[in-house]
C-alpha angles and dihedrals in degrees: 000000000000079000094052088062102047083046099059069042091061098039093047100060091043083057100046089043087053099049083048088052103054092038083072095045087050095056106038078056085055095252132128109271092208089079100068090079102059115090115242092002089080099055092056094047078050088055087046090051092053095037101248121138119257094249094071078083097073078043080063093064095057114099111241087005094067077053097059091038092057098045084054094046090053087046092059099035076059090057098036085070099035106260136125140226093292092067086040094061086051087052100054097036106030101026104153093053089045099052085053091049086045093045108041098025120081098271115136136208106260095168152279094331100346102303108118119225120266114261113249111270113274124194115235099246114256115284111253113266096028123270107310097209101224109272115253123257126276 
């Protein structure tokens, strides 16, 4: 009995750490971190981060497809925050250590699946002397 009880222990503090965890991705992402801790919910703002549309999520409840879809959203939370396969294998086998590494290391949010946002339009400043309309023809 006195196992069973390490063992919610146990399960408790993986959980809190988790939750820990993705509240930091989430706002290094610039989301609330608040919504890490609703069931469900979580799992569509982590579709957000990595640019994938809300309705993966219903992908997520086919067998051997949720599989594939995990393994792509992991793939693009790597490169959301710059980094390469070899993140992306940590993350798949070794995802509890990797979201730590993601939400307490220096990483930083580039973007829905590693492309960076575009900057905000900026005019080309005037040419000197003011626009000279083309001369008409002789």
């Amino acid at each position: 009995m006195a196992l069973l009880g390490v063992y919610w222990l146990v399960m408790v503090v993986f959980m809190i750490l988790a939750i820990i965890a993705y509240w930091k991705i989430f706002s290094k992402a610039g989301e609330a971190g608040w919504q890490s801790m609703i069931p469900i919910w979580n799992a569509v703002v982590l579709l957000k981060i990595v640019g994938r549309p809300w309705w993966w999520l219903l992908l997520m409840l086919i067998p051997v497809v949720n599989i594939i879809i995990l393994i792509i959203v992991m793939n693009d939370l790597s490169k959301s925050f710059g980094h390469g396969m070899g993140f992306t294998l940590g993350l798949i086998f070794l995802s509890f250590i990797f979201y730590l590494i993601l939400g307490f290391g220096s990483s930083r949010y580039i973007g829905p699946g590693g492309v960076a946002a575009a900057p905000a339009y900026v005019p080309a400043p005037p040419a000197p002397g003011g626009y000279q309309p083309p001369a008409p023809p002789a």
